[in-house]
N, C-alpha and C positions, 0 to 999 in steps of 0.2 A: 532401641538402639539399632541403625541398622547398620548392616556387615559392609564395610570397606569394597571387599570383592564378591559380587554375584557366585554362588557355586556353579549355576546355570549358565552362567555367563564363561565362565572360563572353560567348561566343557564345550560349549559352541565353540567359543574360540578354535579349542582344540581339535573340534572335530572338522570345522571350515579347514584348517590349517589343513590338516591333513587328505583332508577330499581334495581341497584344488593343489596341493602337491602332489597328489597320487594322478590326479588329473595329467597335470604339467610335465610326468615325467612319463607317464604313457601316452602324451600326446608326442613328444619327445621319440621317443622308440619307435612310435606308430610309424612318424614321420621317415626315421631313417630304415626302418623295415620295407617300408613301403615304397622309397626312392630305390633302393638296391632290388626287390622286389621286380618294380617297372623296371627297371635297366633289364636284368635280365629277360623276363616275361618276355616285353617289348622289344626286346631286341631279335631275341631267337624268334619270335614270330613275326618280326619285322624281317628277318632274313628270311626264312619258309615263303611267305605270301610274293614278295620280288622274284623269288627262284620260281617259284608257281609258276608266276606272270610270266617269265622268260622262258619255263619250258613249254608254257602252252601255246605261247607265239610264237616258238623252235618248231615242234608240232604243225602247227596250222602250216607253217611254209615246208616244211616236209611233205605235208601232206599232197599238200598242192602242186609241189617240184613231181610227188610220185603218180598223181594222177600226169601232170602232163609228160612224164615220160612215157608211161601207158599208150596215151595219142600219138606223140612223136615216133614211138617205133614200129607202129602198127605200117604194114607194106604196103596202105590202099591209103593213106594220109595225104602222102604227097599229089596226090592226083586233084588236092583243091590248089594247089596251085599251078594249074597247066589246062585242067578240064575237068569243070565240075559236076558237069551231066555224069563223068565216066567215073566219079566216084560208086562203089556200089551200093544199096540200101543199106544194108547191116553197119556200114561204116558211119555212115551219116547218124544212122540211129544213135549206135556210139558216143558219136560227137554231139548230136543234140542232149542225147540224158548228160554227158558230161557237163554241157553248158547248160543246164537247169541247175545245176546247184545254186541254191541261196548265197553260196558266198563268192557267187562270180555275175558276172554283168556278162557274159559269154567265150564266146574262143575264138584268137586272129588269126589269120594263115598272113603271113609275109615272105614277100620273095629275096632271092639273095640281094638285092640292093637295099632292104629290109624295107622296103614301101609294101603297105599294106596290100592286098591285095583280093582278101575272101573274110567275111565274120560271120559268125555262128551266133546269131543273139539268144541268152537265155530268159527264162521267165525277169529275172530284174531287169532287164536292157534298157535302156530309156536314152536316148539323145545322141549323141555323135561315139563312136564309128556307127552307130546301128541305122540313123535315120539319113542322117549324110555324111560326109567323109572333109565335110569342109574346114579348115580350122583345125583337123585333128594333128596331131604330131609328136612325136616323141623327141625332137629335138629339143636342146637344154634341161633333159630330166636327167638325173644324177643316176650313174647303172652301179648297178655293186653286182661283184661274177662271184656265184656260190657255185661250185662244182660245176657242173657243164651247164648250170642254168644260169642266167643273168636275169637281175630282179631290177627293173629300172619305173624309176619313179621318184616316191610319189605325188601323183598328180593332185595340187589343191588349187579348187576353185576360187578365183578373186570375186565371188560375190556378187557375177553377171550375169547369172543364168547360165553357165555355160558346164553343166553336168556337174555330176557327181564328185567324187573325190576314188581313185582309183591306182593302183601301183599292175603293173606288169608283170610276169614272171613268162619269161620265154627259154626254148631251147633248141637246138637246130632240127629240123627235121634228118628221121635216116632211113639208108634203105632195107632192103630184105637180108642184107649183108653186115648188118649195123655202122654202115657207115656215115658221115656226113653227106648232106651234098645241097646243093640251094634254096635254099629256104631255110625258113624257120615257124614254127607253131606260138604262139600265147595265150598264156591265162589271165582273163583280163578281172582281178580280183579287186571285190568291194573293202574299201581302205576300212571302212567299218566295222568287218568281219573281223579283221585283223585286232584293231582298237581294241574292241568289246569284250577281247580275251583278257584284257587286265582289269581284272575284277578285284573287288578288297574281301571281302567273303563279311569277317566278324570285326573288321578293323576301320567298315566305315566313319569317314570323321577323323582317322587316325592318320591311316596311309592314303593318300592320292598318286597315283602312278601316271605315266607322261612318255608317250614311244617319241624316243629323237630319231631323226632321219639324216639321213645321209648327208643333205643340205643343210643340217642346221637347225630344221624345223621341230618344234616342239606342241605334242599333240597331245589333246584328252583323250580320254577312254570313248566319247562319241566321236572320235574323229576331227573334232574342231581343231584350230590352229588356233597356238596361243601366243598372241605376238607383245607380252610383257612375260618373263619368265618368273615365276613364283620366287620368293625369299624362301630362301636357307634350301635349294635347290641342291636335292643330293645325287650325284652321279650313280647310274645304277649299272649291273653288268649288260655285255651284248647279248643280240637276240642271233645278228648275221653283222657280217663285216661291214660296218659304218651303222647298223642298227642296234639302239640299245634301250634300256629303259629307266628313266630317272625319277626320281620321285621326293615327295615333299612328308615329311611326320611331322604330324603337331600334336607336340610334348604335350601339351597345355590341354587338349582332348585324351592322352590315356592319363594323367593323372586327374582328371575333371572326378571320374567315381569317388577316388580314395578323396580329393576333395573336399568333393561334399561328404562325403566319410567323416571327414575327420572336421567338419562347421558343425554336423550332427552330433558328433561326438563332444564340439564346443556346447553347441546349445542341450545337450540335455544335462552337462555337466553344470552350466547355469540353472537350468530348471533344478538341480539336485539341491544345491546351492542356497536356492530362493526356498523351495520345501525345506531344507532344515533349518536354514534362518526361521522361517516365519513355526516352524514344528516348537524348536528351541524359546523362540518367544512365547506362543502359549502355554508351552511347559512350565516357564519360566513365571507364568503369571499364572497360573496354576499353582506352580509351589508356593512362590510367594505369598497367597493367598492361604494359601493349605498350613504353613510355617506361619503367620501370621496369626491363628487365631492358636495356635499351639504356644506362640507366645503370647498374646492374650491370658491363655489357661495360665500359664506362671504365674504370672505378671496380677491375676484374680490370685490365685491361692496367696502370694506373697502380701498380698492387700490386706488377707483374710477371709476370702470369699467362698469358702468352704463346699459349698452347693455351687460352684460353677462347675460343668460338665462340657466335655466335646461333642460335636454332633460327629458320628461315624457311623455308614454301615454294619450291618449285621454281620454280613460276609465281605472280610477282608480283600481289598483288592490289590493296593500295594503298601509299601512302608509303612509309608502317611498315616493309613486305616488303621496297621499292625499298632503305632507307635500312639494312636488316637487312644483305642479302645485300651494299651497299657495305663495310657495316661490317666481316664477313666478310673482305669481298677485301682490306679493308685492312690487317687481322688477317693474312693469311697474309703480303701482300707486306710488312708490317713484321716479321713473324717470319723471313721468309726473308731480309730485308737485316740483320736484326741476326744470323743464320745466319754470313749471306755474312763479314758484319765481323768476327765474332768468330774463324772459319777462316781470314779473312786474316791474324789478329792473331797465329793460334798458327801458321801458315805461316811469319811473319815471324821470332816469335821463336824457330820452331823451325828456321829458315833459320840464323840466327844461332849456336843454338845447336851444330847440326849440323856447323856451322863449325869453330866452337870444337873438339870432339870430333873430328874430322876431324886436324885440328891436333895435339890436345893427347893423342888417344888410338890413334889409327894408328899415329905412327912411334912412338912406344914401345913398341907391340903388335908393330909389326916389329922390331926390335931384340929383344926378348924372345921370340920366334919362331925368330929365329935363334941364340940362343943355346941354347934347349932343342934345338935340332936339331942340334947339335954336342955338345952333354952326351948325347942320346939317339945319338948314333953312337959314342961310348968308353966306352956304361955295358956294361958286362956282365953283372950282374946283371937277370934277366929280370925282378922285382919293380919294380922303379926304371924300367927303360926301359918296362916299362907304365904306371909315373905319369907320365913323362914324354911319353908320346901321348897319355894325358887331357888335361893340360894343352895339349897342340898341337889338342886337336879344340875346349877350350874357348877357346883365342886364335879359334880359324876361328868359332867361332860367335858371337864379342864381336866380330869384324869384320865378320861378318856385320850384326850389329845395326846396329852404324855405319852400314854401306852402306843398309839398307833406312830409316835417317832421314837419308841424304844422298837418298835417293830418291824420297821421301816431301816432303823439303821444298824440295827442286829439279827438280821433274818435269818433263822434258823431252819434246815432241814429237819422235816418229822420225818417218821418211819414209814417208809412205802409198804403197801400190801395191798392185794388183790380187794377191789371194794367196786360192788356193781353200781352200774346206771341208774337202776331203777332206786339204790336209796339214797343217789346223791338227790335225785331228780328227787326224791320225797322230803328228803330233808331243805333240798333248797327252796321248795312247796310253801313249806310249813311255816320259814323263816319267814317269810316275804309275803305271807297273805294278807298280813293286818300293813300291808303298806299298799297291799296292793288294794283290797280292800278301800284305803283312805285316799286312792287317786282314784279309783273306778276304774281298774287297768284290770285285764282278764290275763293271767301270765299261764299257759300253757303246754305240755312238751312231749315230744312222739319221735320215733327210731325205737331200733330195736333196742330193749331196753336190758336184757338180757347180756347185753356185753357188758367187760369187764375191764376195768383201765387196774395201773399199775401205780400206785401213787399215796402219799398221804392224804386221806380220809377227810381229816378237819380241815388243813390247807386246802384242799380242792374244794369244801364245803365254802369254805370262807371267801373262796375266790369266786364262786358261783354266784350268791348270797350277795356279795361286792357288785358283781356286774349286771342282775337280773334288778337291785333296786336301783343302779343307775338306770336302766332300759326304761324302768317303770316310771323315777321322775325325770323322763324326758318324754314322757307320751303323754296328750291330753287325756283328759275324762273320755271313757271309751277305748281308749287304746288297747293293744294287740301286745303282749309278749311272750314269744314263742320259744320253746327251747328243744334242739334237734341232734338225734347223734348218729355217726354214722362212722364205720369202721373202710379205713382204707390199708390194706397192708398192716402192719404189726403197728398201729396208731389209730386211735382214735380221737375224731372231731366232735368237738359240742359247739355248737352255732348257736348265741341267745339276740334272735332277732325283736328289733321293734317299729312298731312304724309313728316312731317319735320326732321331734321336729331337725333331729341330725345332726351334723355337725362341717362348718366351713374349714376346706383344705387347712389352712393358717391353724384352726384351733387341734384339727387333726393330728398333725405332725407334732403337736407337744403334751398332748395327753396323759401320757402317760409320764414325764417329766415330776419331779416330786413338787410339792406346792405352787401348783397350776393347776386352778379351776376356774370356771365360768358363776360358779353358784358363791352368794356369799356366802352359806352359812358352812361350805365345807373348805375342808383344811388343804385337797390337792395332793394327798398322800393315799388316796382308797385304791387309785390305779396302779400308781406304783407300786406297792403292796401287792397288790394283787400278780403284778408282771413277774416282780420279784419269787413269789410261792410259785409261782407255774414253773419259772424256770431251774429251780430248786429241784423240782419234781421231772426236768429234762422234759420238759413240754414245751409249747410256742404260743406265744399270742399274737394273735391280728386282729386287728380291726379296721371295718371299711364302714363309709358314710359317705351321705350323700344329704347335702342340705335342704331341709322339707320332706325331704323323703325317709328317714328313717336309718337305724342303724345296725350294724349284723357283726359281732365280737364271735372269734372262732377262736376255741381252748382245743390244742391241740398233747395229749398226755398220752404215754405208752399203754399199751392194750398187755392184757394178764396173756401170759403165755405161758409155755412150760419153762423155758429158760429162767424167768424171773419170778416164775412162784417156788422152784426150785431152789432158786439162792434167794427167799425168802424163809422159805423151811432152814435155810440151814444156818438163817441167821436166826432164827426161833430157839434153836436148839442148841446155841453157845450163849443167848443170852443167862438164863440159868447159873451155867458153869461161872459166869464174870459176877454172877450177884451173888455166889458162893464165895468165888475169891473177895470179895469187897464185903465181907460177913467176914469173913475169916481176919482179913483185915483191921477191921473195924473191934473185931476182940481182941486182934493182941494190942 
C-alpha cells in the first residue's frame, strides 16, 4: 500500500517554500536598502566630485589672474609696448619662464586700442599670434570681467586648421605708482588645461562633467565642443560669471554593481533551488527504497516467513539502520519465542503421550517378554528358539524407544558435582570401543585432562557416548574421532571432532529437532536428548559441519571452582538431615 502523501515530499515542498520566500523577501529589502543606499552614497559624492571640479577650475583661473598680475605690475613691463630692445634682460627672463608654463601657449602685450602688438611665445605656441598675426582677433569672443581681470573667449576652432582652442585672461598694465595707463598684458591659456581639471576620480561611468561657456557652448573634459547636448542634462554651479559646469549621472551605472548583486544573488538562489530539489529526490529514493524493503520485512513475517532478515550495517548510520537492526532483534527474539512455544507444545503433548505408551505399551511388552522366554526355554528345535531371541532383542529395543521418549519428554536434572575429564573421557572410551571397533573408526582424545567440570556425571557421560557414536557412524572405515578439552575462563569446552562425511546446511539447522534423523534405523530423539542434558546442566551445545568434510560438536559445561564445589558440600550435608526427616516420617 502505498502512502497517499510522500513524507519526502512534503518536506521538500516545505523547504522550497521557504528558501524562495526567504529568497523573495531579502531580495525585497536588498532592493529598497540598496535604492535608499544609492541615493544617499551617490548623491553626496555626486555633490563632493562637482564642488571638486568647480574648485579646481576656480583655482586654475586664480592662479593664472595671479600670475598675470605679477607681470602686469612689474615697472619694466610696459616698456614692450613702446621699445623692446629697452626692455631689460631680467624682465624678459621673467616673461619668458612665465610663458613656458604648460598651460599657456604664451604672453600678449596689447596697446590701449587693445591691437595686439608684442607676444611672448612659450614652449606649446604653435600657429597665429606666434607665426603670423593674420586672421588673429578677438572680436566676437564673449568677455566676462572678474575683478580687474577680463577673461574673454573662448576661442573654438571650426575644424580648418586654424589653431588650437584657447580663452584669454588679460589686465591692464600699471605703473610704478600702481596705476592704470595704456595697455594691457595677456595670458594666452590652453582651453585644455582648463577642461582637464574636471576629472571623475572613482565615479567613471557615473558622472560625466561639461564646462558651459559664456556663449552657450558646451564642452568635454578634452576640450571638444558638443554640438548635441546630452539627455537629462543637469545644471551645475558656476566656476566665474557666465562659466559653469553641468553634468550628466547615469543611474543605470551606479546601480549596474548592486545589480548584478542582486541577478547573483537570483542565480545562486536558483542553484540552491535545483540542489535541494534534486538532494530531496535522491533522498526521497533512498528512502523509499530503504522503507521499502522494511515493508517487505512485515509483509514476510505476516506471510510466516520467519527467517526473513534485513540487510543493515554493523554500525549504525542513521534511523533506517537504528530501526533495521531493531527489526532484526525482533525477528530473531519472535522467532525464538515462537521456537520456545511450539517445543513446549510438543514436550507437552509428547509428555502426555509418553504416558500414555508408558501405560499402554510396557506392561504388555513385559508380559509378552516373559512369555517368549519361557517358550524359548522348552523349544528345542534350534530354528524357533532363534526366532524367538529375535523377537526378545526386538521387545528390548521397542522398550528401548519407550524409554528414550519418557526421557525425552520428562528430562530430569541429576546432581551436579565435581567429575574430572579424564574419567569422562575413560568412561566414554570404554562405551564406544566395540562400536568403534565394528566401523574400524580410531576415536581418540587430548587436552588437559586434569580439569574438572561442574555437572552430572552420568548425564554428561550419556551425552558424550550419544555424540562420539554419532561421530563414528558417520566416518568411513578408517576414520578419525577425536576428542578435546580446553578450559576458557570459568568453562570448559569438549570438542568431538570427525572427519566423517558431514552434514548439508538444510540438515544442520534441524538436527537436533526431536524425530529428525537422516538414518532409518534411529528414532531422532539421541540429539535432542542430549541438547536437552547439557542444558540441564547450564552448558551449551554447538555444532558445525561441513559437507564431505567432517563434523566438530563442542559441549560447553561449567568448570569445578570454589564457588560451586562449595555449594556442593553444603548441599552434601543437608541431604542427610532430609533422609532423617523422611525416616522419621515414614515411622509415624
Amino acid at each position: 500500500m502505498k502512502p497517499r502523501f510522500s513524507l519526502v515530499g512534503r518536506y521538500t515542498f516545505l523547504s522550497l517554500t521557504l528558501m524562495v520566500g526567504s529568497v523573495a523577501l531579502l531580495s525585497a529589502l536588498y532592493a529598497a536598502v540598496s535604492d535608499l543606499l544609492t541615493e544617499r552614497l551617490a548623491g553626496e559624492r555626486l555633490e563632493a566630485q562637482v564642488a571638486g571640479n568647480v574648485n579646481r577650475l576656480a583655482n586654475f583661473i586664480e592662479n593664472r589672474i595671479y600670475q598675470l598680475e605679477t607681470l602686469s605690475t612689474h615697472p619694466s613691463t610696459p616698456l614692450y609696448l613702446s621699445y623692446n630692445d629697452a626692455v631689460p634682460e631680467g624682465v624678459k627672463e621673467l616673461v619668458r619662464v612665465e610663458a613656458d608654463s604648460p598651460d599657456l601657449y604664451g604672453v600678449l602685450f596689447f596697446d590701449g586700442n587693445g591691437e595686439l602688438t608684442d607676444v611672448i611665445p612659450g614652449q606649446a605656441a604653435s600657429g597665429s599670434p606666434y607665426w603670423n598675426r593674420k586672421n588673429w582677433s578677438l572680436k566676437g569672443l564673449p568677455t566676462v570681467t572678474f575683478g580687474s581681470s577680463k577673461i574673454i573667449g573662448p576661442y573654438l576652432p571650426d575644424g580648418d586648421g586654424d589653431g588650437p582652442a584657447w580663452l584669454l585672461i588679460r589686465q591692464p598694465l600699471r605703473n610704478s605708482a600702481n596705476q592704470a595707463i595704456e595697455g594691457s598684458i595677456g595670458l594666452h591659456v590652453r582651453l585644455a588645461s582648463l577642461t582637464e581639471l574636471m576629472r571623475t576620480e572613482n565615479l567613471a561611468g557615473v558622472l560625466k562633467s561639461f564646462l558651459r561657456t559664456p556663449a552657450g557652448d558646451l564642452l568635454d573634459a578634452t576640450g571638444n565642443l558638443q554640438t548635441t547636448a546630452p539627455e537629462a542634462l543637469r545644471t551645475g554651479p558656476e566656476v566665474l560669471p557666465g562659466w559653469r559646469i553641468d553634468y550628466v549621472v547615469s543611474a543605470s551605472e551606479i546601480l549596474s554593481p548592486l545589480r548584478d548583486a542582486q541577478l547573483g544573488l537570483y542565480a545562486l538562489a536558483s542553484v540552491m533551488v535545483l540542489g535541494t530539489v534534486a538532494l530531496f529526490w535522491a533522498l526521497a529514493r533512498s528512502l523509499r527504497r530503504r522503507v521499502a524493503r522494511l515493508t517487505e520485512g512485515a509483509e514476510a513475517f505476516a506471510s510466516g516467513d520467519l527467517k526473513f532478515r534485513l540487510q543493515a550495517p554493523k554500525n549504525d548510520k542513521d534511523e533506517i539502520d537504528v530501526l533495521a537492526h531493531a527489526f532484526n532483534a525482533m525477528a530473531d527474539r519472535l522467532q525464538e519465542m515462537i521456537q520456545r512455544t511450539v517445543q513446549a507444545e510438543k514436550l507437552a503433548v509428547l509428555g502426555e503421550f509418553a504416558t500414555g505408551v508408558a501405560h499402554e505399551v510396557r506392561n504388555p511388552l513385559a508380559t509378552i517378554k516373559l512369555t517368549v522366554q519361557a517358550l524359548e526355554k522348552g523349544e528345542t528345535d534350534d530354528q524357533r528358539r532363534d526366532l524367538l531371541t529375535s523377537v526378545e532383542d526386538e521387545i528390548d529395543r521397542l522398550n528401548r524407544v519407550v524409554g528414550n521418549l519418557l526421557d525425552y519428554a520428562r528430562p530430569v536434572a541429576g546432581a551436579p558435582q565435581q567429575v574430572d575429564i579424564r574419567r569422562i573421557f575413560r568412561h566414554t572410551s570404554v562405551l564406544t570401543t566395540g562400536l568403534a571397533e565394528t566401523h574400524e573408526v580410531t576415536v581418540s582424545a587430548s587436552g588437559d585432562a586434569r580439569q574438572s567440570i561442574y555437572a552430572s556425571p552420568d548425564q554428561v557421560i550419556q551425552c558424550l557416548v550419544n555424540l562420539v557414536a554419532n561421530a563414528i557412524q558417520a566416518c568411513e572405515p578408517g576414520g578419525v574421532v577425536q576428542l578435546r578439552a580446553f578450559r576458557r575462563g570459568d568453562r570448559i569446552t569438549i570438542d568431538i571432532n570427525d572427519n566423517g562425511c558431514g552434514m548439508h546446511e538444510s540438515v544442520l539447522q534441524r538436527v537436533t529437532e526431536p524425530f529428525f534423523t537422516t538414518r532409518q534405523e534411529g528414532t531422532g530423539l539421541g540429539l535432542s536428548i542430549t541438547r536437552q542434558l547439557i542444558e540441564l546442566n547450564e552448558g551449551d551445545l554447538l555444532i558445525q559441519s561441513t559437507e564431505g568434510e567432517g563434523t566438530t560438536v563442542s559441549v560447553t559445561l561449567p568448570a569445578a571452582n570454589s564457588d560451586n564445589l562449595l555449594l556442593q558440600q553444603k548441599t552434601q550435608k543437608q541431604r542427610p538431615t532430609d533422609n532423617q526427616h523422611a525416616l522419621t516420617d515414614s515411622d509415624r
